[in-house]
C-alpha positions as CSV (number, residue, x, y, z in Angstrom):
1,X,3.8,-0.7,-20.6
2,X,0.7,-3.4,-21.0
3,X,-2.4,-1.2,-23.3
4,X,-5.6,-2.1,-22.2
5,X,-9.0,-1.0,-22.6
6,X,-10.4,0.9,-19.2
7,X,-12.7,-2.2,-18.4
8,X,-12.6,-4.9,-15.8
9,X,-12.0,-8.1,-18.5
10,X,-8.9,-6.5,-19.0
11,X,-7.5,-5.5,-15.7
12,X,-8.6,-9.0,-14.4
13,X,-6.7,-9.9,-17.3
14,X,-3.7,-8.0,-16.3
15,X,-3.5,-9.3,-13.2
16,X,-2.5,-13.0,-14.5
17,X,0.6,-11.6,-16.1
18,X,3.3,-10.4,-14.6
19,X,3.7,-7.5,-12.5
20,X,6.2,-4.8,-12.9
21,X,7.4,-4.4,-9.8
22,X,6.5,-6.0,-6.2
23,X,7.0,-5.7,-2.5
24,X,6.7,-8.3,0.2
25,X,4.6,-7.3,2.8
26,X,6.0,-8.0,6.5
27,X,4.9,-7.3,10.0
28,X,6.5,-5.2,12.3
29,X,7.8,-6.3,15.8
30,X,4.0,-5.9,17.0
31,X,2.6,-7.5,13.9
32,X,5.1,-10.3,13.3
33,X,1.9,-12.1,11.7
34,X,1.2,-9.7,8.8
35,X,2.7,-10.5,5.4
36,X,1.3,-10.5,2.2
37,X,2.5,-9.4,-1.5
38,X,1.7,-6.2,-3.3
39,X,2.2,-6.2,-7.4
40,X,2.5,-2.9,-9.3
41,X,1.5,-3.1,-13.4
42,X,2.1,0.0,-15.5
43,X,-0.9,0.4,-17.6
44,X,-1.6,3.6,-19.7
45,X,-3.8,4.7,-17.2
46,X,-1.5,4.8,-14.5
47,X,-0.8,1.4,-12.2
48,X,-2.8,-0.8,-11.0
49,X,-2.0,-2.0,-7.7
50,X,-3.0,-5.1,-6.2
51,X,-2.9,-6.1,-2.7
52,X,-3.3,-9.1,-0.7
53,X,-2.5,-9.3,3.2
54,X,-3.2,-12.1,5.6
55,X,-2.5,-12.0,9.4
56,X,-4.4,-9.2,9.7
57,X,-5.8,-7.8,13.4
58,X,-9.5,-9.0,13.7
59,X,-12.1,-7.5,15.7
60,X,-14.9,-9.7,16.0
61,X,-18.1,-7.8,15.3
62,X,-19.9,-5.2,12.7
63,X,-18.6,-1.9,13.9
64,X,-15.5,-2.6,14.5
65,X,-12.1,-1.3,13.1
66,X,-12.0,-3.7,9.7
67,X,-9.5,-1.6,7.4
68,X,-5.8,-0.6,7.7
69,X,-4.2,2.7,6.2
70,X,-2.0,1.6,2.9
71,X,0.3,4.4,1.4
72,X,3.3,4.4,-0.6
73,X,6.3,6.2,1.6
74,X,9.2,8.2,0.0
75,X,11.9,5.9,1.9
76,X,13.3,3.0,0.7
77,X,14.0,0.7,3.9
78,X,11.5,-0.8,6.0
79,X,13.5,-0.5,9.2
80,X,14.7,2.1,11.8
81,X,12.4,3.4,14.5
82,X,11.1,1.3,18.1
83,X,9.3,-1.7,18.8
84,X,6.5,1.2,19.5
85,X,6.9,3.1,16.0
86,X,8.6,0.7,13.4
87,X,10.0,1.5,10.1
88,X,10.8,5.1,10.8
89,X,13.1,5.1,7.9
90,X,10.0,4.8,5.4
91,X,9.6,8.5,6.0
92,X,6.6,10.2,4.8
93,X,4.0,9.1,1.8
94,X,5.2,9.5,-1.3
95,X,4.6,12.7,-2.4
96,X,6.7,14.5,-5.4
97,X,4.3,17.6,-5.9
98,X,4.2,18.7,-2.7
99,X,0.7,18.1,-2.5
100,X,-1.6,18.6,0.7
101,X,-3.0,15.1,2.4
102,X,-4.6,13.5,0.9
103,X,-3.6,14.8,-2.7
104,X,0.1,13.0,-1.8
105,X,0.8,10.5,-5.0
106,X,1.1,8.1,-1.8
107,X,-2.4,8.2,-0.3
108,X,-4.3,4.7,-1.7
109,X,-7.4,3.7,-0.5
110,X,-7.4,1.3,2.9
111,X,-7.9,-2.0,3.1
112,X,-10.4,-3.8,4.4
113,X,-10.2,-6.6,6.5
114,X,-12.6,-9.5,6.3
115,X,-11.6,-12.6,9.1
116,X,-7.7,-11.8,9.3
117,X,-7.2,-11.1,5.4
118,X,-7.3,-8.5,2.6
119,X,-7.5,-7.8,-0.9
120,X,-7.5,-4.8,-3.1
121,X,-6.8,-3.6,-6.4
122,X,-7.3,-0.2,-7.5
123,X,-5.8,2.2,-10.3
124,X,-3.7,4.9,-9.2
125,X,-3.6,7.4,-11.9
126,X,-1.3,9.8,-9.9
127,X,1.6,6.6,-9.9
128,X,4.3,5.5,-12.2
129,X,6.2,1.9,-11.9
130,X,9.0,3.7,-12.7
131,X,8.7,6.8,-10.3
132,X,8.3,4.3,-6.9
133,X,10.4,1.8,-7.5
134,X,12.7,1.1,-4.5
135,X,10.3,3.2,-2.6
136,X,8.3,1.5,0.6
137,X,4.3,0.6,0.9
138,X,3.4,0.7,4.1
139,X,0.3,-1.0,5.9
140,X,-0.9,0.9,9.3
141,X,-3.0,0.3,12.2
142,X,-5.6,2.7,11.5
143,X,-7.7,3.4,8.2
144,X,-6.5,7.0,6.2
145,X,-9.7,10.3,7.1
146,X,-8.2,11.6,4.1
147,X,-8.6,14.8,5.8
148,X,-6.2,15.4,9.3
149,X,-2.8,16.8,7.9
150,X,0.4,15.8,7.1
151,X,-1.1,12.3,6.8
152,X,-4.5,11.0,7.1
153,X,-3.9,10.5,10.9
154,X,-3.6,6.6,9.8
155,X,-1.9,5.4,12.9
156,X,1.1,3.1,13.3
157,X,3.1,1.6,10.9
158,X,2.3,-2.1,11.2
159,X,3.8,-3.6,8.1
160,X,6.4,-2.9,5.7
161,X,7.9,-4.2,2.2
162,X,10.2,-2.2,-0.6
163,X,8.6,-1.8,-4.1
164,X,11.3,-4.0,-6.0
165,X,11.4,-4.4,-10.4
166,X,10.2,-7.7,-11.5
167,X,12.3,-7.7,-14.8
């Protein structure tokens, strides 16, 4: 695990290493222009997740949809399901305590699209490297409410990749 003090210089720093794990983003049969990479670093806060997507559906103008549900799922293979509802066999988010939505160790905060592309990072106290490895991150066609049950009513799965050790 990588110590560092809770302040941006050294999660910026972080981010040039290494990561711990990754998964490679990739579009479903309706998105076969999605891909991107997400990188998992343990920290002793938890793991900081950074994302980066491109391909990305774009509405043109200021109120329209411009993020994308992103959750970690308890399955571990990004296939299975139609053309309609890809990567069934990702299952449900990631969610060892049984929690309500969106108290699920899965839910992460969407991303936002800007011209076709994304980029997030954020800490996830609730995660572990170690606990998701081999486990799926799925991105999805609608952003989470963090309030409609069992799942944020987040819409289809529209990319898929497998959290994967880096070492």
């Amino acid at each position: 695990m990588y110590r560092t003090n809770f302040d941006t210089v050294s999660f910026g720093r972080l981010l040039g290493r290494m990561p711990d794990a990754i998964a490679q983003l990739r579009g479903g049969p309706e998105y076969p222009a999605v891909q991107g990479w997400v990188r998992f670093y343990q920290t002793n806060f938890g793991t900081l997740i950074a994302a980066e997507a491109e391909g990305l559906p774009h509405h043109e103008g200021t109120c329209e949809n411009h993020f994308f549900g992103f959750h970690i799922h308890q399955g571990g293979r990004c296939a299975g399901g139609t053309r309609e509802e890809p990567f069934a066999d990702t299952g449900s988010h990631y969610n060892p305590d049984q929690c309500l939505h969106p108290q699920h160790a899965g839910d992460l905060p969407p991303l936002m699209e800007e011209d076709g592309r994304a980029f997030m990072a954020v800490l996830a106290g609730q995660l572990a490297v170690r606990d998701i490895l081999g486990r799926s991150v799925v991105l999805h066609t609608d952003p989470d409410d963090f309030h409609t049950q069992p799942a944020g009513a987040s819409g289809r799965k529209m990319a898929c990749g497998i959290i994967l050790p880096t070492r």
